[in-house]
C-alpha positions as CSV (number, residue, x, y, z in Angstrom):
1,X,-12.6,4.2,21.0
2,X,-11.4,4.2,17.1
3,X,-13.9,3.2,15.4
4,X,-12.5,1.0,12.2
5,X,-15.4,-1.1,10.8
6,X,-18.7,-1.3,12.3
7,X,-18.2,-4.5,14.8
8,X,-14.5,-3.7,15.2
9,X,-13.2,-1.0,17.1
10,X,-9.5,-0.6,19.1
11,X,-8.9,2.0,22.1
12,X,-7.5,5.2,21.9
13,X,-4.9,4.3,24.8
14,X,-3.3,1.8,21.7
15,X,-2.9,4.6,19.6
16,X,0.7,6.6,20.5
17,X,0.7,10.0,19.3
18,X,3.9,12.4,18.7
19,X,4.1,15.8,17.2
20,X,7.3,16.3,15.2
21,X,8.4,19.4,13.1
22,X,7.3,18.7,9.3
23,X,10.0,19.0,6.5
24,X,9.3,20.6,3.4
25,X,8.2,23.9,2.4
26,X,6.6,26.4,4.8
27,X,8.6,29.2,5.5
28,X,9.8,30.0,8.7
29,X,6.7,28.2,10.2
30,X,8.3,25.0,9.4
31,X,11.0,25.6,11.7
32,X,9.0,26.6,14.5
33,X,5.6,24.8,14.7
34,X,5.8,20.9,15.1
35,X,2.3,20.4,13.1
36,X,3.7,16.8,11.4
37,X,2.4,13.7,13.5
38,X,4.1,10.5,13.9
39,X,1.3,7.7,14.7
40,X,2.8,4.0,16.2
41,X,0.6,1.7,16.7
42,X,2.0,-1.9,18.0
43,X,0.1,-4.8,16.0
44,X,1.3,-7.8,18.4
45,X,-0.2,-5.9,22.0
46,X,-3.0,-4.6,20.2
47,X,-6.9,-5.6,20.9
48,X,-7.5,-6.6,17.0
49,X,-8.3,-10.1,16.5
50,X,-6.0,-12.4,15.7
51,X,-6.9,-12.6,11.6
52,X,-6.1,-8.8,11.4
53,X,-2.5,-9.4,13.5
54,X,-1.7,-12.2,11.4
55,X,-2.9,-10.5,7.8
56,X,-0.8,-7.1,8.9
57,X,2.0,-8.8,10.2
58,X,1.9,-10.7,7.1
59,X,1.9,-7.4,5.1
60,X,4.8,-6.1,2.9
61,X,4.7,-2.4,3.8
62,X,7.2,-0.5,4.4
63,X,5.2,1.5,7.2
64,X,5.4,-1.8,9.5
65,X,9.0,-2.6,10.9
66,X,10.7,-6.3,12.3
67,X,8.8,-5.7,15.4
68,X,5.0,-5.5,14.8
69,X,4.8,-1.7,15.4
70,X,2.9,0.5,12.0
71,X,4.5,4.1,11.9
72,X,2.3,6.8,9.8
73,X,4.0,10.2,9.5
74,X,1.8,12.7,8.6
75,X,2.4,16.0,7.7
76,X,0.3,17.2,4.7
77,X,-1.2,20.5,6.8
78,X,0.1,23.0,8.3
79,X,-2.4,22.4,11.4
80,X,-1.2,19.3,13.9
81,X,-5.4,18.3,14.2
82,X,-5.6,18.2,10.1
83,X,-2.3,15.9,10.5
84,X,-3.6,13.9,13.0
85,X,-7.0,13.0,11.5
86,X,-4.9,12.1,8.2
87,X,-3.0,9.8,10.1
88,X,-6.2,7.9,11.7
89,X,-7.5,7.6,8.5
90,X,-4.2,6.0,6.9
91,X,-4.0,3.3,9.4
92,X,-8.3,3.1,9.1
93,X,-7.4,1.8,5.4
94,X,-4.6,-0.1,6.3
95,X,-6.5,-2.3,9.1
96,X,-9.5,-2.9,6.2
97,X,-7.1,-3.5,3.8
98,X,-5.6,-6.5,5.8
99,X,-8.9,-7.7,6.3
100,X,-10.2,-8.2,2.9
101,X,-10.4,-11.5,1.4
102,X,-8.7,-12.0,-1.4
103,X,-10.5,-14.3,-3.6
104,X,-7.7,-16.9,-4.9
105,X,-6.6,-16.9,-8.8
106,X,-8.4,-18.7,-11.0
107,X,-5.8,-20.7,-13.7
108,X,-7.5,-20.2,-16.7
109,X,-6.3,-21.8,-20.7
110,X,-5.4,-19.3,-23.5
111,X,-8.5,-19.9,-25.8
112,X,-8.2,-21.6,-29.1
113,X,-8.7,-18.2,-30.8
114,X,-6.2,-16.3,-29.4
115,X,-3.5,-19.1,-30.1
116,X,-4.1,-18.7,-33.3
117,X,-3.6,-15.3,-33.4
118,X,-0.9,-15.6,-31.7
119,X,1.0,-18.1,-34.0
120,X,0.0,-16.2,-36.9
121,X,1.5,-13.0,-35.5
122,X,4.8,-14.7,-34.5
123,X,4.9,-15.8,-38.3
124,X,3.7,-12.2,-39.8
125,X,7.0,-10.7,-38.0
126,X,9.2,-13.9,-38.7
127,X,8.3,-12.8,-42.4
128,X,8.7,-9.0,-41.8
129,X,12.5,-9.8,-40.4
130,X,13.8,-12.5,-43.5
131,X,12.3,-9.5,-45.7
132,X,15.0,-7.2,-43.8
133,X,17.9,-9.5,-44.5
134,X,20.6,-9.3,-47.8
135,X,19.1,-10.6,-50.8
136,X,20.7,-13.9,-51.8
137,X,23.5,-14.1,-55.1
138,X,21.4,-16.4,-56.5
């Protein structure tokens, strides 16, 4: 089991693991090892409950295509088990990110202060640009 929060936890059969050669620098290792890991986990099969399916789903992340499936590529180390923890712990922050709450927006007024200062500021350049213009014939 992958533990994500203390009372939520999905199983490690959900998780689909697949070691891919890393692009980048590295030498001649880069063309040999396959150390980079490409994580897919499907949102829609999954065992999360149904607030965390609907808030990732919801989501605007490039990481999460059409069909319901999150895809971490990791590749940061040059050691596969480095890139693989990585990878856990990118979609551990993406599951409690979709859970937060978001408290909603309070609409607040401008106060009567800063309207002020805002007029007056709007004048003090209004002034600054007629200074700029031709001086008048008269």
């Amino acid at each position: 089991m992958f533990s994500i929060t203390d009372e939520l936890a999905i199983s490690e059969a959900e998780l689909d693991f697949s070691a891919i050669r890393a692009s980048g620098p590295g030498g001649q290792n880069v063309n040999k090892v396959s150390s980079a890991i490409h994580l897919r986990f499907d949102i829609k099969h999954s065992s999360l409950p149904e607030f965390y399916k609907y808030r990732l789903l919801r989501r605007n992340d490039h990481r999460i295509s059409k069909d319901g499936i999150i895809v971490i590529k990791a590749q940061r180390h040059r050691s596969q088990d480095k890139n693989r923890a990585e990878a856990l712990v990118r979609l551990k922050e993406l599951i409690i990110c979709a859970g937060e709450k978001t408290t909603p927006r309070l609409s607040t007024m401008p106060t009567f202060t800063s309207r002020r200062k805002r007029i007056e500021k709007k004048v003090r350049h209004g002034q600054k640009k007629s200074l700029r213009s031709r001086p008048s014939l008269d």
